[in-house]
FIMAR-109522 format. One record per residue (C-alpha): y, z, x; residue in three letters. Coordinates in steps of 0.2 Angstrom, whole numbers. Each point is the difference from the previous one (the first is absolute). Example, Ala and Ser with C-alpha at 12.3 -4.5 7.8 and 13.67 -1.06 7.14 Angstrom:
FIMAR-109522
      c2      c3      c1   residu
     -22      39      62      Ala
      17      -3       6      Ser
***
This chain:
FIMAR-109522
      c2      c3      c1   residu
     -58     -85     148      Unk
       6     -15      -7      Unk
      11       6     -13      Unk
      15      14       0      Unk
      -7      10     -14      Unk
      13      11      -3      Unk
       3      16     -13      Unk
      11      -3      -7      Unk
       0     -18      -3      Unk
      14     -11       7      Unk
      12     -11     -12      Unk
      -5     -13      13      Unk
     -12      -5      13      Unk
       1     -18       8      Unk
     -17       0      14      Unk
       5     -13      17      Unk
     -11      -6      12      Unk
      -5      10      13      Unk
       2      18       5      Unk
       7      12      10      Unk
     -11       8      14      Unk
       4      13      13      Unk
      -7      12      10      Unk
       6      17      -3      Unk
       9       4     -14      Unk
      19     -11      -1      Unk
      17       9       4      Unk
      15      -2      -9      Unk
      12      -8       8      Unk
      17      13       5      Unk
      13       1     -19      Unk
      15       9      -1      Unk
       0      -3     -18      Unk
     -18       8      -4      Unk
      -4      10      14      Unk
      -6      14     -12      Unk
     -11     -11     -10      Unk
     -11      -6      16      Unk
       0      18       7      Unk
      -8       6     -16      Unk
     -12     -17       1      Unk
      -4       4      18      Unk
      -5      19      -5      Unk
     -10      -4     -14      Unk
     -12     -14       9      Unk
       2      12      15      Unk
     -11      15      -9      Unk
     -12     -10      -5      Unk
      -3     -10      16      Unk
       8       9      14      Unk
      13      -4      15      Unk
     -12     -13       8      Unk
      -3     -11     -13      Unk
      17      -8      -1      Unk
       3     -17      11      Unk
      10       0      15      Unk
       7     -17       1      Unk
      11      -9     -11      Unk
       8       7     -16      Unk
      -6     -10     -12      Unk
       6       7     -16      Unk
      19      -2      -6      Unk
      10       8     -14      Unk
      14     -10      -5      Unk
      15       6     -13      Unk
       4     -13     -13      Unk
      11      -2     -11      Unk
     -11     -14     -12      Unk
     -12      15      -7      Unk
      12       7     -13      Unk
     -12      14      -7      Unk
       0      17      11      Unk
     -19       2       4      Unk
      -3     -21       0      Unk
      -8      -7      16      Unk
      -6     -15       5      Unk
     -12       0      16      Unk
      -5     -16      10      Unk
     -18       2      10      Unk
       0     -15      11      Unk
     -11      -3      15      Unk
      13       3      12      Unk
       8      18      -7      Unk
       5       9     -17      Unk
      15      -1      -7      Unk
       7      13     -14      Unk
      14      -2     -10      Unk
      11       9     -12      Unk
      15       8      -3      Unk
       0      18       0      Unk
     -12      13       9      Unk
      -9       1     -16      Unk
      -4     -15       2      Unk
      -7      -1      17      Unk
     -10      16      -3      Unk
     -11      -8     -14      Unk
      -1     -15       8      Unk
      -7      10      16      Unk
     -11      10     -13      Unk
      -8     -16      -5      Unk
      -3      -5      17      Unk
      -5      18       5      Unk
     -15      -7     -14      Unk
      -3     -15      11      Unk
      -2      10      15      Unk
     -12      11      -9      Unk
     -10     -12      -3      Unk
      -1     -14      12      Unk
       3      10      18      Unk
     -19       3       5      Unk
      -7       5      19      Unk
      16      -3       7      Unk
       4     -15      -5      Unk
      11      -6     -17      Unk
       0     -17      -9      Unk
      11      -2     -19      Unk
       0     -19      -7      Unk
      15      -6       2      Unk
      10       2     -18      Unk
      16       2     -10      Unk
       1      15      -9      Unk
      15       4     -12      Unk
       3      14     -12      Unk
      10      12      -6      Unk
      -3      14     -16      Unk
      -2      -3     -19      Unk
       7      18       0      Unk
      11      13       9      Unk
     -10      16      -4      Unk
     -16       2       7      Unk
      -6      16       2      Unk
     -12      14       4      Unk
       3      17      -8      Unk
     -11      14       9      Unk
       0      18      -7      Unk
       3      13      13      Unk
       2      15     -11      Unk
     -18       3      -5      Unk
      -8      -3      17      Unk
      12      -2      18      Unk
      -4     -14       7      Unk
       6       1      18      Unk
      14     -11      12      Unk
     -14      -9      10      Unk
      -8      -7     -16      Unk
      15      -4     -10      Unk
       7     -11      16      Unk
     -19      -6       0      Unk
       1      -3     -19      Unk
      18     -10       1      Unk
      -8     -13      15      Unk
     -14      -2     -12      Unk
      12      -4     -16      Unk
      12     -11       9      Unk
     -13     -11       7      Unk
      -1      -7     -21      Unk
      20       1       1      Unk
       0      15     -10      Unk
      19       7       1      Unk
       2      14     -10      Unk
      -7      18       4      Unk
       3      11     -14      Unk
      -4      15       7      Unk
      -6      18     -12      Unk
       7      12       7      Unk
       0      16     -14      Unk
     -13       4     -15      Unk
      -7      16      -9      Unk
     -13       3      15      Unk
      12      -4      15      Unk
      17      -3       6      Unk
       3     -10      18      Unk
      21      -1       1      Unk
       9      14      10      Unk
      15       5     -10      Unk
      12      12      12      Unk
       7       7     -16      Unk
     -16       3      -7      Unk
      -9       8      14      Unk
     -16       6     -13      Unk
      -4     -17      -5      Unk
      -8      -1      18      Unk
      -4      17       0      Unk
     -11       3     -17      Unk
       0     -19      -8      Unk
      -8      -9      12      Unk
     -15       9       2      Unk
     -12       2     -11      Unk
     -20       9      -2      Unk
     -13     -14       6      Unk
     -16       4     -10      Unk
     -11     -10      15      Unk
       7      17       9      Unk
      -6      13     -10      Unk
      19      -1      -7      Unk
       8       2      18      Unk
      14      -8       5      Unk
      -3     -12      16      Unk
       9     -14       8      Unk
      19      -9      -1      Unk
      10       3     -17      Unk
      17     -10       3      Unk
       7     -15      13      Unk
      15       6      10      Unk
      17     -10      -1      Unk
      -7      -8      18      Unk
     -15      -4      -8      Unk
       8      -7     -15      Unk
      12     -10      12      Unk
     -13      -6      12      Unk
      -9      -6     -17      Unk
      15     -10      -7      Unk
       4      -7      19      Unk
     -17      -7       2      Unk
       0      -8     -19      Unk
      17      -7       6      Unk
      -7      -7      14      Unk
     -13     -11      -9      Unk
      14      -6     -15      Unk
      -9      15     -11      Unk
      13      10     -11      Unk
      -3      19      -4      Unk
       1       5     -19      Unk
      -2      18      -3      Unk
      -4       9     -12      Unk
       2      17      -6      Unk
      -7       3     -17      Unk
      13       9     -16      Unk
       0       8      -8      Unk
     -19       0      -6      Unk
     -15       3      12      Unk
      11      16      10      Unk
     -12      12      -1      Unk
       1       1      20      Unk
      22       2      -3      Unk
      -6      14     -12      Unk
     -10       8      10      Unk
      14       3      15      Unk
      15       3     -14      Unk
      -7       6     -15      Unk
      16       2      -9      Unk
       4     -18      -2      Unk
     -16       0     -13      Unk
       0       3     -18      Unk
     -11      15       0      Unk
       4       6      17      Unk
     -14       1       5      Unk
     -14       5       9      Unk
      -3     -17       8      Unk
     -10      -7      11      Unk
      -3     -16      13      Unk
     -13      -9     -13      Unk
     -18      -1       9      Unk
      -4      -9     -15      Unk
       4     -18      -5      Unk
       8      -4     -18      Unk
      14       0      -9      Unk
       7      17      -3      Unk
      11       8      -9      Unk
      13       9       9      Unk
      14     -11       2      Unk
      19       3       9      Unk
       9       9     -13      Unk
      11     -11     -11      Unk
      12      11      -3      Unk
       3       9      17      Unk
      14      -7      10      Unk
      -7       5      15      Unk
     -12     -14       0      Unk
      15     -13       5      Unk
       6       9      16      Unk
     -18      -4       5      Unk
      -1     -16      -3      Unk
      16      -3      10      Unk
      -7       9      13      Unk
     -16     -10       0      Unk
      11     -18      -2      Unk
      12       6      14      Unk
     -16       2      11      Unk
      -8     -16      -5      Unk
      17      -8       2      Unk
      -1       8      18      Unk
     -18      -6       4      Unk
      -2     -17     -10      Unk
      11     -17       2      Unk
      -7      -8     -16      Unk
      12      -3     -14      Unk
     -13      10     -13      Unk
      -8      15      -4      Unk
     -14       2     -10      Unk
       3      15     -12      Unk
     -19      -1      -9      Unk
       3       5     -18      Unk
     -16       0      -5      Unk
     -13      10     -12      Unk
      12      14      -2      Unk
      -4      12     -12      Unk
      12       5     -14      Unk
      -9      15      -8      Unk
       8      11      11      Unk
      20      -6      -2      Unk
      -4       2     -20      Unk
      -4      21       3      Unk
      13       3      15      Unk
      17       7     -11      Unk
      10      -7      16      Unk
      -8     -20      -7      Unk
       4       4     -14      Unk
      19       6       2      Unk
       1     -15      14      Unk
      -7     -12     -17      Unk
      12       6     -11      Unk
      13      -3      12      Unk
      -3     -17       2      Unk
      -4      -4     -17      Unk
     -18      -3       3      Unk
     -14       1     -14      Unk
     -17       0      11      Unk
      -3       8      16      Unk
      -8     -17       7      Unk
      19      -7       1      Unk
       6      14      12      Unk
      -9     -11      12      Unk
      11     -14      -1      Unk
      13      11       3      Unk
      -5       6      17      Unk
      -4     -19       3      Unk
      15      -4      -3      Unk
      11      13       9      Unk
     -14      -3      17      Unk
       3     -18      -1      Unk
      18       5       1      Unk
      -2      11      13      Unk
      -7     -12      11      Unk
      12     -14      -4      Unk
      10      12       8      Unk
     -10      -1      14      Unk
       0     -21       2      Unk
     -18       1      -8      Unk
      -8      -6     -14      Unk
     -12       8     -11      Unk
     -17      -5      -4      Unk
     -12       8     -14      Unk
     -15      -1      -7      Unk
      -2     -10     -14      Unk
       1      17     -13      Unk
      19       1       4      Unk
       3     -17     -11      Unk
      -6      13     -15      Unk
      10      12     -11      Unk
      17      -8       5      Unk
       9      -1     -15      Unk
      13      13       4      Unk
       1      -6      18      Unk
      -6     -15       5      Unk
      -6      -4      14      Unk
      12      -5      15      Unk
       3     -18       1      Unk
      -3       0      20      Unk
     -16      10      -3      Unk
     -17      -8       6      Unk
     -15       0     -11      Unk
     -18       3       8      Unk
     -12      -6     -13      Unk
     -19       9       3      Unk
      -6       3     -17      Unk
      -2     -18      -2      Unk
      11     -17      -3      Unk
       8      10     -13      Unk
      13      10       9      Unk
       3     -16       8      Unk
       5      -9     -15      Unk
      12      12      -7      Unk
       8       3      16      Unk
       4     -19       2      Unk
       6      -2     -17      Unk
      11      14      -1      Unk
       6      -8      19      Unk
      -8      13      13      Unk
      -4      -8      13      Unk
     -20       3       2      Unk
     -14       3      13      Unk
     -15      -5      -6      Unk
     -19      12       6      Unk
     -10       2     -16      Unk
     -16       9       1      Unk
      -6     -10     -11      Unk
       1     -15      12      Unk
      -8       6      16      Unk
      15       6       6      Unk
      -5      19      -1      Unk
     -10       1      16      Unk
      -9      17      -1      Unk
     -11      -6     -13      Unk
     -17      -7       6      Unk
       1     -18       4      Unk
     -17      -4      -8      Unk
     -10      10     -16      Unk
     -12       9      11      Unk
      -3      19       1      Unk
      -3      -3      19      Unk
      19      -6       4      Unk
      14      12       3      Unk
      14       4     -12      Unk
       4       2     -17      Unk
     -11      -5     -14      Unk
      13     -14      -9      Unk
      -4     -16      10      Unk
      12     -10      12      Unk
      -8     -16       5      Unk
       8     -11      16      Unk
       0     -15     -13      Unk
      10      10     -12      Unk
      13       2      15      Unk
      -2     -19       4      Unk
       6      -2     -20      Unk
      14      11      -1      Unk
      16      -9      -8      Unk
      14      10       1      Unk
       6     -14     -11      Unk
      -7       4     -18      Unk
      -2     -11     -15      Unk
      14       9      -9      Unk
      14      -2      13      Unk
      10     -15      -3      Unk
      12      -5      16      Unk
      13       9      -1      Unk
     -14      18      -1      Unk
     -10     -11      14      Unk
      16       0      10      Unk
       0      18       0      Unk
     -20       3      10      Unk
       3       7      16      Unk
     -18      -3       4      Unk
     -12      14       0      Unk
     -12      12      11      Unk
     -18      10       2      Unk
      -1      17      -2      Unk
     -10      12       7      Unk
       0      18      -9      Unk
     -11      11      11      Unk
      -6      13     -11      Unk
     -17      -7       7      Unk
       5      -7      16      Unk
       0      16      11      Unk
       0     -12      19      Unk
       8     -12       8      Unk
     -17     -12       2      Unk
      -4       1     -18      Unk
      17      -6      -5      Unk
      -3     -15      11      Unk
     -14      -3     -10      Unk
       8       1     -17      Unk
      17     -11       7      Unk
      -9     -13       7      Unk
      -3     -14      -5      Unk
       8       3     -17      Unk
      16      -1       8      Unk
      -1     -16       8      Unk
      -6      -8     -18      Unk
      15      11      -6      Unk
      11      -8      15      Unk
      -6     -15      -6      Unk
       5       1     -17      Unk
      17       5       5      Unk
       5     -14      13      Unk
     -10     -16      -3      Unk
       7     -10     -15      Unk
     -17     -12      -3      Unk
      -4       0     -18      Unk
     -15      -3      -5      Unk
      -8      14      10      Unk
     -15      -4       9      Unk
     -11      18       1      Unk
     -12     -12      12      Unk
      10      -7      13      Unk
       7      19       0      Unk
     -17       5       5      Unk
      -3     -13      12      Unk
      18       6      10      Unk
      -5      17      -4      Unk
     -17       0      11      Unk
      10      -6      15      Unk
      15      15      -2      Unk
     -14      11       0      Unk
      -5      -1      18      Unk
      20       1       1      Unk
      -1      16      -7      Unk
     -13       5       9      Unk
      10      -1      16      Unk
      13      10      -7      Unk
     -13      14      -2      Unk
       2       1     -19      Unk
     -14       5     -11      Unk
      -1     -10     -14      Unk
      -8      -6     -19      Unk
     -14     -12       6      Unk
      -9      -1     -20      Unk
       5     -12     -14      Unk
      16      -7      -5      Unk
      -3       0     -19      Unk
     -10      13      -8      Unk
     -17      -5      -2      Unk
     -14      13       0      Unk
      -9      -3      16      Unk
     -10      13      10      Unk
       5       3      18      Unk
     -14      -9       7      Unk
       6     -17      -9      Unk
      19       2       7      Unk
***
């Protein structure tokens, strides 16, 4: 291979002379500074090539610290003929530039034998938020394949795993205060099973634990989130007095948007929260929490006699603004708890009484829109529209043979995604995090199938995210892309192999 080909592309690549040749895979040479880093390296190249692939003579790759790289995930690493050198300043920093020479390794070691052209590659990101959101409350998905999942993500230097842990058909987060949430809301009828119940319904805190360690380990941060107080049919079902009608409930085998909501007006949906944020503040380091906020119903809060005293109370003339009351009061809670809040991008709406809180963090999915407002109102904003490829369990091409849902999410929509819009001026460009994939899995009932719908989208995504080139070059992407593939491959991920933009062609012409 005579050219690094990386995903996602570097903000520099300067080709030597020469290359570097050993026998065996190299060792990195003994660091105080980063010993965690090369462990985590040494694992990852060690599942998919074993113990006896790795050299036994000199080490001849060094991680130094520096202090000339300023940006926390900058690195700059040196290939030369006689070793590899990788700088950078933080861990951060070291663990991306190992995760793009992890992609040299993929590609160039063959039969024993490993040969890179000698280079220098520097970098750093365009954006500090890129993530992955997998929905966990539909279908479980278990440990193994999540730790599987996060050594696939981090290999594009995605470094967020927003992690879905409670919906209407499913609720994964122990709660010691709450005991039936594990009990009757994580499990729900499975119509594959003639409406039996079968398998695991909720992660343990050591599961949970082992989860956000091994994300830690590979510089990936853990959002949670926990969805209020729409799409609770699952906490309905356990406690059916925190409802409006009180019920009966049940854990949704159905999936939509319903209409049984937390009750507005009952106070005892707040000791449940803060019993759910304690937990999560137990469980999670991450300075947020995801709180959803999205497609609640409001039909319900305008019947209930206890919504309507809690509205009178406040001074309220529609039932949709309860909701950004109890926004409001859970961001509260959890600025309590160190933690900011993130929504969905329907809490920005029916604010007037109670704006939203300054610190809040805006998700924007039905589009650029939400994005926009956020920005100008100076919410800080995480950009996954589904109208930009970021929604990934839709079909990546316009074909009744491919998987997912019927909307269309090519890999060339991800490649285009700007999280900076034409309406942001700087001072609302300031305010982009970045953005991230999603996978809902109404239809995405396995782990495998979930590899196929992530990848490659997520590395076009990735792309999107870290690489600041402008204009973008859909063709050189495709050109990197074929050689990742086979990097993919050794990572046993299932993956998209059709067309990046969507153009009619029939299987046989893919």
């Amino acid at each position: 291979m005579s050219e690094y080909l990386i995903i996602p592309q570097p903000v520099s690549v300067q080709y030597l002379s020469g290359s570097f040749q050993c026998t065996g895979l190299p060792l990195i040479a003994d660091n105080a500074d980063f010993q965690s880093e090369a462990r985590v390296f040494t694992d990852q190249l060690r599942r998919v090539y074993g113990d006896g692939a790795f050299g036994s003579g000199a080490s001849d790759i060094r991680l130094l610290k520096t202090g000339s790289l300023k940006a926390e995930e900058a690195f700059s690493l040196e290939i030369l003929a006689d070793g590899i050198t990788l700088n950078a300043s933080t861990g951060t920093g070291i663990y991306r530039g190992l995760q793009a020479l992890r992609q040299l390794f993929l590609s160039c070691y063959n039969d024993g034998a490993l040969s890179i052209p000698c280079g220098v590659i520097e970098d750093k990101p365009r954006f500090p938020w890129r993530g992955l959101m997998l929905d966990c409350s539909r279908y479980f998905y278990s440990v193994e394949f999540i730790k599987k999942l996060l050594d696939g993500l981090t290999l594009q230097h995605i470094n967020i795993f927003h992690w879905h842990l409670t919906d209407d058909q499913g609720w994964r987060l122990p709660v010691e205060a709450y005991p039936l949430l594990i009990e009757i809301a994580s499990k729900r009828r499975d119509h594959r099973l003639s409406g039996a119940f079968s398998g695991r319904g909720h992660y343990s805190k050591e599961e949970i634990r082992e989860i956000v360690s091994y994300a830690a380990e590979r510089h990936i941060e853990v959002v949670p989130e926990v969805d209020l107080p729409g799409h609770t049919s699952s906490v309905l079902a356990a406690y059916p007095g925190l409802g409006c009608t009180g019920g009966p409930y049940q854990v949704e085998d159905r999936f939509g948007i319903f209409e049984d909501v937390l009750c507005a007006g009952n106070d005892g949906i707040f000791p449940l929260a803060e019993a759910v944020f304690d937990t999560l503040a137990e469980l999670f380091p991450s300075n947020y929490v995801h709180i959803g906020g999205d497609e609640v119903r409001f039909n319900r809060w305008s019947e209930c006699p206890k919504c309507r005293k809690r509205m009178e109370e406040l001074g309220l003339s529609e039932p949709a603004q309860l909701q950004s009351w109890i926004t409001s009061r859970l961001a509260d809670m959890l600025r309590q708890h160190g933690k900011t809040a993130i929504g969905w991008d329907e809490v920005l709406e029916n604010t007037e009484k109670f704006p939203l809180p300054p610190d809040m963090v805006v998700q924007s999915w039905r589009g650029e829109k939400g994005g926009n407002t956020a920005t100008s109102r100076g919410h800080r904003v995480i950009m996954s529209p589904q109208t930009s490829g970021c929604y990934l369990d839709f079909r990546p091409i316009d074909l009744p043979e491919e998987m997912g849902r019927r909307p269309i999410g090519t890999v060339a929509q991800g490649f285009n995604l700007k999280p900076i819009t034409a309406e942001m001026d700087e001072k609302a460009a300031s305010l982009v995090l970045g953005g991230q994939g999603n996978l809902w899995s109404e239809v995405i009932y396995a782990g495998r199938i979930a590899e196929y719908m992530i990848f490659p989208r997520i590395c076009a995504i990735a792309e999107a995210l870290w690489s600041e080139k402008e204009p973008k070059d859909l063709a050189d992407f495709a050109k990197r892309l074929e050689i990742h593939r086979r990097r993919l491959d050794r990572l046993d991920l299932l993956q998209y192999r059709g067309p990046l933009e969507n153009k009619t062609l029939s299987p046989s012409q893919w």
